[in-house]
C-alpha positions as CSV (number, residue, x, y, z in Angstrom):
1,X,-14.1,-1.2,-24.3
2,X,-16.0,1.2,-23.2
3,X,-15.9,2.3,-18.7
4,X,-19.9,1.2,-19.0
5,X,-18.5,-2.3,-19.9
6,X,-16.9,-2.8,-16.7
7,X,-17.5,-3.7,-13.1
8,X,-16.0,-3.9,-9.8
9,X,-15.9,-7.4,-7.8
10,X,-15.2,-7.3,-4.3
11,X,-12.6,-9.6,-3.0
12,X,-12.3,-11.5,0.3
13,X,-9.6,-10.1,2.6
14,X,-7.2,-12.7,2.6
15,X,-7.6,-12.4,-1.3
16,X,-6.7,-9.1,-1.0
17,X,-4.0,-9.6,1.4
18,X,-2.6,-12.2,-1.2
19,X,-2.9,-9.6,-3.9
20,X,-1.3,-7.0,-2.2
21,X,1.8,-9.5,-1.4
22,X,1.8,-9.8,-5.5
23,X,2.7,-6.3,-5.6
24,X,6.0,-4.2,-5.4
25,X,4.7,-1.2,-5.4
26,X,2.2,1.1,-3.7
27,X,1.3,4.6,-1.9
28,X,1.2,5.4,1.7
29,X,-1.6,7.8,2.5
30,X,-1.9,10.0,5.7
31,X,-3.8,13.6,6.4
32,X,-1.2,16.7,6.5
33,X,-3.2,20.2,7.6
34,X,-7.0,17.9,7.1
35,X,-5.3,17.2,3.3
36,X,-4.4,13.8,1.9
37,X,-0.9,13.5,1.4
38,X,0.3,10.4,-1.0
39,X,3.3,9.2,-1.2
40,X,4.8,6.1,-3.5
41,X,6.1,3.3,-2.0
42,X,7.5,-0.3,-1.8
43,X,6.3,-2.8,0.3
44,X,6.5,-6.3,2.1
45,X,4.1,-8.4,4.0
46,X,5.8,-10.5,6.5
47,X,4.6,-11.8,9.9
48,X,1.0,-10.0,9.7
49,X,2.7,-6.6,9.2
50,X,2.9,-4.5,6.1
51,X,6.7,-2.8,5.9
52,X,6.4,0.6,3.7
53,X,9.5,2.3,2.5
54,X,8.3,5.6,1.3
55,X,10.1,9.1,0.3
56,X,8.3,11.0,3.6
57,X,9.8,12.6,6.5
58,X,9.8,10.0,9.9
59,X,8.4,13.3,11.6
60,X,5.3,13.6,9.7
61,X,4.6,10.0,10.3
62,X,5.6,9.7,13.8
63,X,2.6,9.6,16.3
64,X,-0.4,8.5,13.9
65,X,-2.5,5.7,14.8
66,X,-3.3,4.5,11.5
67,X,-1.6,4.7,8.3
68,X,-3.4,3.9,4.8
69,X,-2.0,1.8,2.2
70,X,-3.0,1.5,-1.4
71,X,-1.5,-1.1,-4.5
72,X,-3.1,-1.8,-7.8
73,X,-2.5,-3.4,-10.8
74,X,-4.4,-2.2,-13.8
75,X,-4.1,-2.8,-17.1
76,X,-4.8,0.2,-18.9
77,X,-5.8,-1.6,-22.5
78,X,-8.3,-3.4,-21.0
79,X,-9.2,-1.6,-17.8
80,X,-9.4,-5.2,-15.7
81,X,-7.0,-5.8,-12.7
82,X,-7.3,-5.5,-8.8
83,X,-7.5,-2.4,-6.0
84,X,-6.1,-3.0,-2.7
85,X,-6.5,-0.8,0.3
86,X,-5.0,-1.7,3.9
87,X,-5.7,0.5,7.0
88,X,-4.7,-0.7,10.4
89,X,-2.3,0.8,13.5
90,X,1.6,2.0,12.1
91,X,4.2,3.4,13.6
92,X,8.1,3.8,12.3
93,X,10.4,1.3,12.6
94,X,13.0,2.8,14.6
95,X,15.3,-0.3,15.5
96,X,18.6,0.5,13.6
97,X,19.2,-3.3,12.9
98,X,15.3,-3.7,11.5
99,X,15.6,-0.6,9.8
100,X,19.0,-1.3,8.2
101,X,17.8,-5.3,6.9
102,X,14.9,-3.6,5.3
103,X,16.7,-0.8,3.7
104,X,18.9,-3.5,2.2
105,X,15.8,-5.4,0.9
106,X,13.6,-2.4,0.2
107,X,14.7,-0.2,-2.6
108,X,13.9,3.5,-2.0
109,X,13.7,6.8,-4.2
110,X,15.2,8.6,-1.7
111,X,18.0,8.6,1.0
112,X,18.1,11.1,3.9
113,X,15.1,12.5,6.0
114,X,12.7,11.6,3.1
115,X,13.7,8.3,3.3
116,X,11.5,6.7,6.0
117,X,10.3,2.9,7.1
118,X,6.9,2.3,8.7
119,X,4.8,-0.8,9.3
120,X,1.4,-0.9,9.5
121,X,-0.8,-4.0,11.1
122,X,-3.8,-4.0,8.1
123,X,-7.2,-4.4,10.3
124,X,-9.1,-3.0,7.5
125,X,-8.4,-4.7,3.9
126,X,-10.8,-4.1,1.0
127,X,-10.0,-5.2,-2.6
128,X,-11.7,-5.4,-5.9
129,X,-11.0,-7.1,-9.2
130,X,-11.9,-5.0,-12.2
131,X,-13.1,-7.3,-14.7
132,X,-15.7,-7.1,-17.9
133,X,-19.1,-8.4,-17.3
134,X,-19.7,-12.0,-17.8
135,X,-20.9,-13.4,-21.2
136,X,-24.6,-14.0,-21.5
């Protein structure tokens, strides 16, 4: 199948907020020095927040108004799937008892200072599905 074959359909937010619960995995991006920094990450959506556990240093995400999340799921034979990107106010989660149940639930790719747990209240939430066009 040729890239010419294929299209982008936007999805409604909650669709894309019921996508983005589908999915394990992600990246958290943030500016660093005006350059995009992305980070992988896992996730859960619970009680209108989005939890990220994500190999970056608490002091580099300390203090920013608004933290970018991004999930997919693409299949690369075909090239169809969905694109999910959440925006919205974060902050770290800095309550040892929060911190430690979703560390428990949460697996992370590293333990120490780049070990850090955020949420993020998605304002912003655009998906697409990446489908073929429709048979004529």
């Amino acid at each position: 199948m040729t890239p010419a074959a294929r299209r982008m359909v936007e999805v409604s937010g909650t669709e894309a907020l019921w996508l983005l619960e589908s999915a394990a995995q992600g990246r958290l991006v943030y500016l660093r020095r005006e350059v995009a920094v992305v980070r992988p990450a896992v996730h859960v959506l619970q009680y209108g927040r989005l939890i990220v556990r994500t190999p970056a240093q608490e002091a580099a995400l300390a203090g920013r108004g608004l933290l970018t999340y991004h999930a997919d799921e693409i299949r690369v034979a075909g090239g169809t799937g969905w694109t999910v990107t959440a925006t919205g106010p974060a902050g770290v989660i800095t309550d040892p008892d929060e911190a430690a149940h979703y560390r428990r639930t949460l697996p992370g790719w590293a333990h120490g200072p780049h070990d850090s747990l955020v949420w993020i209240h998605p304002q912003t939430v655009s998906g697409f599905r990446l489908a073929h066009p429709e048979a004529k």
